[in-house]
N, C-alpha and C positions, 0 to 999 in steps of 0.2 A: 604460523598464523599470518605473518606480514606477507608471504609469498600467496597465499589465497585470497586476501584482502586484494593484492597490489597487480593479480591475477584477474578479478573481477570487477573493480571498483578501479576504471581505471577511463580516460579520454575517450578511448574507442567503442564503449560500450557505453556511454552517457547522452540520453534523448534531452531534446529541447523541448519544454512542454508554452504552447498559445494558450490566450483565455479559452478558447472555445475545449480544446483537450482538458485543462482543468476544470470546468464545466460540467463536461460530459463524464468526468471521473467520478465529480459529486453526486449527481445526477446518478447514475447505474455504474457504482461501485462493482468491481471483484475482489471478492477475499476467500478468506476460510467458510465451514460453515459446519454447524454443533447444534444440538437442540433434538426435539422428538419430529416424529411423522404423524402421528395421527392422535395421541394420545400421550400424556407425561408419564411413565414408570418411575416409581419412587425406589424400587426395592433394587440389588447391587445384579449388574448383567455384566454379560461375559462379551468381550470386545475383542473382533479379528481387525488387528492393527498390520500398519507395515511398519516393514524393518526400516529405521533411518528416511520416515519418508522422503520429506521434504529433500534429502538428498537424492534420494530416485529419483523423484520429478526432475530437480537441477539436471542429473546427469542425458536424461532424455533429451534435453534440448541438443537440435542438432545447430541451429544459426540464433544469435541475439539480433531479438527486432529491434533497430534504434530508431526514434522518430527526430525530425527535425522540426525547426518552428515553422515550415510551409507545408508540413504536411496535417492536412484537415481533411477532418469529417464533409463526406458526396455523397448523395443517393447513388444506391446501389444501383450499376449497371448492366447487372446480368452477367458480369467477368465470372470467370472459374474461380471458387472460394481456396483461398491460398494460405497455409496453416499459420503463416506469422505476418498474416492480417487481422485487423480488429474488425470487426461487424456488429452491428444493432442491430438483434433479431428478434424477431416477433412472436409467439407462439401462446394457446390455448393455456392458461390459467390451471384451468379445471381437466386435463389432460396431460400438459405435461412434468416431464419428473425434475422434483424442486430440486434434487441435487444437482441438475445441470442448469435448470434457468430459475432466478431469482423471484422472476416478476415475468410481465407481460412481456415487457421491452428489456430484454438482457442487454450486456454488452462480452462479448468472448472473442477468442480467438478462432482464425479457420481450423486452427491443431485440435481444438474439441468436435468444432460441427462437420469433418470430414470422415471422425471416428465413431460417428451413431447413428442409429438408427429414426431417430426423433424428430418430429411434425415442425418446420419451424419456418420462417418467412424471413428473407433478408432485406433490411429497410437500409441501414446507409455502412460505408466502410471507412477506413481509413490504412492506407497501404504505408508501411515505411521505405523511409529513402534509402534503407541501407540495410543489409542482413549481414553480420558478423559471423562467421564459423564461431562455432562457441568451443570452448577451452573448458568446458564443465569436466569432462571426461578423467582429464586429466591431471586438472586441479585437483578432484577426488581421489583418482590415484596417489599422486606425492603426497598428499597428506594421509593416508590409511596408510601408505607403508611408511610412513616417519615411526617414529620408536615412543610416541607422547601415548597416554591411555586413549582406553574407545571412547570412554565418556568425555574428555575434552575433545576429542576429534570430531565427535558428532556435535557438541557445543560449537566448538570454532563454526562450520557449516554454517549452522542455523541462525547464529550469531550476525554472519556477513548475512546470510539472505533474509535476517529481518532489518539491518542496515538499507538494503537496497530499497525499503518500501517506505520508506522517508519521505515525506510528502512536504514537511515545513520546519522553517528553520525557528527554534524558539530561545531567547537569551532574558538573562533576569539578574540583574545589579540593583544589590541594597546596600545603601549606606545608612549611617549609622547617626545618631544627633542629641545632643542633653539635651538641649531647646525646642520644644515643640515648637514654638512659633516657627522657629526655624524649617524646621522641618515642613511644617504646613508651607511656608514661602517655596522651598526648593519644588513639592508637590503642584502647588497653583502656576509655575513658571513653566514646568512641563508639563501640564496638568493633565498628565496622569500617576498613576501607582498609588498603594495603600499602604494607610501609615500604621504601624504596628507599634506598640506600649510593654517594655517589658520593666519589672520591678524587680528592685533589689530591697529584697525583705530583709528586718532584724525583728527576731524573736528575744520578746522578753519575758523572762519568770519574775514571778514577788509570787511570794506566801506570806496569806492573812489568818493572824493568830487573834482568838474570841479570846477577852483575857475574863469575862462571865463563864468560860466552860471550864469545870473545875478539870478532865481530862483534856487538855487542847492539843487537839492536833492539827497541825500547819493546813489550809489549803492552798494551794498551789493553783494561780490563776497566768493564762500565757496569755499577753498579747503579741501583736503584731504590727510593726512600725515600717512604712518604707522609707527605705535609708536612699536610695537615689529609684533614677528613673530615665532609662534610653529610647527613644523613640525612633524607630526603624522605618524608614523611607525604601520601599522596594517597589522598583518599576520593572515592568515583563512586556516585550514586543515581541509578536510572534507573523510570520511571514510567509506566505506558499511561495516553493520553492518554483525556479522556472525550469530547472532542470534536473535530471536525477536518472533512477534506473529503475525505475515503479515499473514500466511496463515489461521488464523482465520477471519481477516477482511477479504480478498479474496472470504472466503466463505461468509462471507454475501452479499457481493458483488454479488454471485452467484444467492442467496436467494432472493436477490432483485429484478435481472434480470429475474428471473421466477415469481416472482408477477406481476413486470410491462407485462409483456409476457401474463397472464391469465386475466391479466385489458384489456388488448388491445384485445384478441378476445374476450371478451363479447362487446365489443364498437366495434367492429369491425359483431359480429353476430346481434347488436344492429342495426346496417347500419348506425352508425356514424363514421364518416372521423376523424380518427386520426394524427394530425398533424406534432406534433416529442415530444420526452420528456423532463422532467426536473426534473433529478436524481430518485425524486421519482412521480412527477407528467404527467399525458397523455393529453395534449392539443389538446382541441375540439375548435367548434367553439359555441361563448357563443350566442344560441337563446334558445327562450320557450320553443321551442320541445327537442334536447338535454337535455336543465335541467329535464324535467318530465321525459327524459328514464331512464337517471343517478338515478333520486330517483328509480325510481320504480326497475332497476335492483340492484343498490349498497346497500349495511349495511351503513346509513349515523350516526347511534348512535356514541356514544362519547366513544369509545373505542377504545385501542388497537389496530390498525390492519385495522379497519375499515376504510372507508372513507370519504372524505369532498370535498363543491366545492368549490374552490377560484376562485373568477375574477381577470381581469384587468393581467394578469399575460403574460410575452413574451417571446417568442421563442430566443434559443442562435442560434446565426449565424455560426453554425456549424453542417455538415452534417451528420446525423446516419448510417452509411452505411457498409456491409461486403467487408472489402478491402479485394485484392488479395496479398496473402504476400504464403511467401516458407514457409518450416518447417526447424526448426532450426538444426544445424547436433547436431546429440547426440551420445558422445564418448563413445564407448562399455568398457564399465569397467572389465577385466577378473579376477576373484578371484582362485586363486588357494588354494585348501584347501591340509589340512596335518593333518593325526592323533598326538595328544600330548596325553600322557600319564599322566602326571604330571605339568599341567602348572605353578606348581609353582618352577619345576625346570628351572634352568638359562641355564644349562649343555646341556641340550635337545633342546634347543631352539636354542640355540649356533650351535649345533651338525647337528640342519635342515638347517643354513644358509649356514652352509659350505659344505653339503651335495647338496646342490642348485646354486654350484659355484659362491661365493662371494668372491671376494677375501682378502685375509689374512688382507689388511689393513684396508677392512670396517669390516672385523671380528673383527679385533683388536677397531675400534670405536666403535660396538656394545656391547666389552666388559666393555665399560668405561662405558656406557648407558642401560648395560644391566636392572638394576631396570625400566627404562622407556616402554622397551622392553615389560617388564611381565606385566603392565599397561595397555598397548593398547593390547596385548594375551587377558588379564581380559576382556578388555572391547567387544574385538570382542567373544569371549565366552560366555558373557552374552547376544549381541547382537544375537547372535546365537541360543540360548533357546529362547529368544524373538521370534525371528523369526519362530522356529519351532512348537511354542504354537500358533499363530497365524492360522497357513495353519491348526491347526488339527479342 
């Protein structure tokens, strides 16, 4: 398991996410997707699942997209859609198929809208600065032939890849206090988290004897006495993450959604009624006829990728549908460039701020920070060769 974790969860494969990328995540989410198509069935349907999906997906990937913090959301330019490109695309509501676009305004990768046939309009992109050969392949290999069972190997898998879609960091310390006041002070100084009351009960019996009944029999009355009392102070901050490996998950996400998309029309050229999905499975309805079309069209072997039928399996009460949403506004970022000479002069750089009317007192903060300065020059300088090795 460390050698898979330490394999994918690792420097070289960790994007840097801006406000405007976490933004636009909120905004037109990718994930999974479950629920009916046109109607909820209550009653148990038969489901053409894949084998190990989410590790199909993984293994397909041929490069990890990594983003960096300069790389942002451009109106699209008409460039060739590039498969481990992000794109905001547009498409008919009332036409198109809700397994591949959410809403109006999706957001996916080019690795799904190069592989379909489907109406769509492309509004903005965001290219990353770096493509990683990906190591999925492989990974998968040493671990299926490790000696551990199927069922933790495919655990281990699914495990790291829902690590990877970690979006926030969340932490939660409680202490503990006989003194409410107490406790209320510690809570008003940091004012927040909520205070919790617990008790320590003692149960007492007595029996009351009627000495008027000539038969007396005892009754037996309990009360209940609190013998002490803790008061629990627990405070929870939680925080979006600025970096991480979301937009690897994302794309399988993507991967996913175009397999289930290519299961549904052979079931669909098949002339069998597709009911709605479940993440990775297409629910039919389970008689004779279906199963004989399922074998005879699917790979039912015991591989990878391939497929299988389950019964008895039901639909989520939620509906699969292309909602009508807007596109999000995306803030035009202007970059003003300037020849330097010498970046690792302070003097020159000094010499452009004040040339660019700043005035004297953030000059003078600039020179306090000037070492920081020539850091982030470095950094958008290399970002810059980056950049320009790419387009050639």
């Amino acid at each position: 398991m460390d050698a898979f974790y330490n394999g994918l969860i690792c420097h070289e494969h960790m994007s840097t996410y801006n406000n405007q990328t976490i933004n636009i995540e909120n905004l037109l989410p990718i994930g999974p997707k479950s629920g009916y198509f046109t109607e909820h069935v209550s009653q148990p349907l038969m489901g053409i699942d894949s084998r190990k999906a989410y590790t199909s997906d993984f293994m397909s990937i041929e490069y990890f997209p990594v983003f960096n913090y300069f790389d942002i959301w451009q109106e699209y330019d008409n460039n060739k859609i590039e498969d481990y490109t992000q794109y905001i695309v547009k498409v008919d509501p009332q036409s198109a198929n809700p397994i591949l676009f959410s809403g109006t305004y999706s957001r996916c990768y080019g690795y799904k809208l190069n592989r379909i046939r489907e109406k769509f309009t492309v509004m903005c992109y965001k290219k990353p600065s770096n493509l990683v050969p990906s190591n999925s392949r492989s990974l998968v290999k040493n671990l299926f032939n490790s000696k551990l069972p199927t069922d933790l190997k495919k655990f281990i898998v699914n495990k790291n890849l829902g690590l990877i879609e970690k979006k926030k960091n969340k932490k939660s310390v409680c202490k503990a206090f006989k003194n409410c006041n107490e406790a209320l002070y510690y809570q008003t100084k940091l004012n927040k988290g909520q205070i919790y009351s617990i008790n320590e009960e003692e149960t007492i019996f007595t029996k009351d004897i009627s000495l008027l009944d000539l038969n007396p029999s005892p009754t037996i009355s309990i009360k209940k006495k609190v013998k002490d009392t803790l008061h629990i102070l627990c405070v929870s901050k939680e925080e979006n993450l600025t970096n991480g490996f979301l937009p690897i998950k994302e794309l399988i996400y993507d991967i996913r959604d175009l397999k289930n998309y290519n299961t549904y029309k052979k079931l669909e050229a098949a002339k069998i009624q597709v009911f709605g999905i479940k993440t990775d499975s297409l629910m039919i309805a389970n008689t004779p006829k279906n199963v004989k079309v399922v074998r005879d069209v699917f790979d039912l072997s015991d591989k990878i990728g391939n497929y299988k039928i389950e019964r008895n399996k039901f639909l989520i009460n939620s509906e699969i549908k292309c909602n009508d949403n807007e596109l999000p506004k995306i803030d035009r970022i202007n970059v003003r460039e300037h020849n330097i000479n010498n970046e690792y002069d302070n003097q020159e750089l000094l010499s452009i701020m004040k040339d660019k009317n700043i005035s004297s007192s953030r000059v003078s903060y600039l020179e306090l920070v000037r070492h920081r300065l020539v850091k982030i020059i470095r950094i958008l300088y290399s970002y810059h060769h980056i950049t320009n090795y790419a387009k050639i």
